[in-house]
C-alpha positions in Angstrom: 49.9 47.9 32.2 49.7 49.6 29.0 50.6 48.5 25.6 53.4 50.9 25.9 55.1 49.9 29.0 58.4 48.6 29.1 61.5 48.3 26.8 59.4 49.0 23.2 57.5 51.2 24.6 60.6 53.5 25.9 62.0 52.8 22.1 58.8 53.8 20.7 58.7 57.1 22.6 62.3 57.9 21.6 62.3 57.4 18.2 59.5 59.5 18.1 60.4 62.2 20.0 60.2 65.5 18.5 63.9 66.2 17.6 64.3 63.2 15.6 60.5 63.5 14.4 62.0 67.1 12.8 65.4 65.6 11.6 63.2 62.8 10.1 61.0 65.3 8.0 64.4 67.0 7.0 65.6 64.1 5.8 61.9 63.3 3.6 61.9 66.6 2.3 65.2 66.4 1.3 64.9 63.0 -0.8 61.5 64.5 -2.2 63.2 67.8 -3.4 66.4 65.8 -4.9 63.9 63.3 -6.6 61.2 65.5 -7.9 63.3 68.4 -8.8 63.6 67.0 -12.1 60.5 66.8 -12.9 59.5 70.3 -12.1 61.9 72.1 -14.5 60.3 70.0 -17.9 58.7 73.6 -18.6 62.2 75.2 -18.8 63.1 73.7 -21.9 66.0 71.3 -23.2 69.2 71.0 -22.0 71.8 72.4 -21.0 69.5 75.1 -19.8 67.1 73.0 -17.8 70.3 71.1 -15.8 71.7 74.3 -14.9 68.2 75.4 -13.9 67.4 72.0 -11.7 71.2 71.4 -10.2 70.6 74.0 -7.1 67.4 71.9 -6.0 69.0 68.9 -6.5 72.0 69.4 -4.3 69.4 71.4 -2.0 67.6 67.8 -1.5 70.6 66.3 -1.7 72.9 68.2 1.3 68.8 67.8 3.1 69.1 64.5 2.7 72.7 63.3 3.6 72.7 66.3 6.6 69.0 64.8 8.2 70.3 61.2 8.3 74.0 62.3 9.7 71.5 64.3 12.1 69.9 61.1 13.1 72.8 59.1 13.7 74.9 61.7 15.7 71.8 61.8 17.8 71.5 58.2 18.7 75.4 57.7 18.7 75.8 60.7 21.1 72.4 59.2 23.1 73.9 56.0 23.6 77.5 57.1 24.8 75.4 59.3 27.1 73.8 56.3 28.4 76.8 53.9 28.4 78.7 56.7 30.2 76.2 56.7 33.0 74.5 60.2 32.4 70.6 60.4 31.7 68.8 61.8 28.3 
């Protein structure tokens, strides 16, 4: 018997599996662009130039964001009534 046998081992696997692995990294890119995409626009110059220059990556990161963790939680919600309904995953 393996570490991975059993109950947290099938947990394990499926939060790691490779469609949420991706939604995951959409959701870290998303809250890296929204967060750092202030900082990269200091070269532009003062406002209201720079804002208008840094908004479209900051609602990029932020629709990345929000869409990557709504992505997460459809997919378990919709894995779950699969589940409870009597179907496989």
């Amino acid at each position: 018997m393996t570490m991975l046998d059993g109950p947290a081992g099938d947990s394990f696997r499926y939060a790691l599996n490779p469609e949420l692995a991706k939604l995951y990294g959409i959701t870290v890119l998303g809250y890296l662009v929204a967060v750092h995409s202030q900082r990269w626009f200091d070269i532009v110059g003062r406002e209201p130039l720079q804002s208008l220059v840094e908004l479209p990556f900051l609602l990029c990161g932020l629709a990345l964001f929000f869409g990557g963790l709504v992505g997460v939680l459809h997919r378990v919600v919709s894995d779950a009534g699969r589940i409870r309904g009597g179907g496989r995953i």
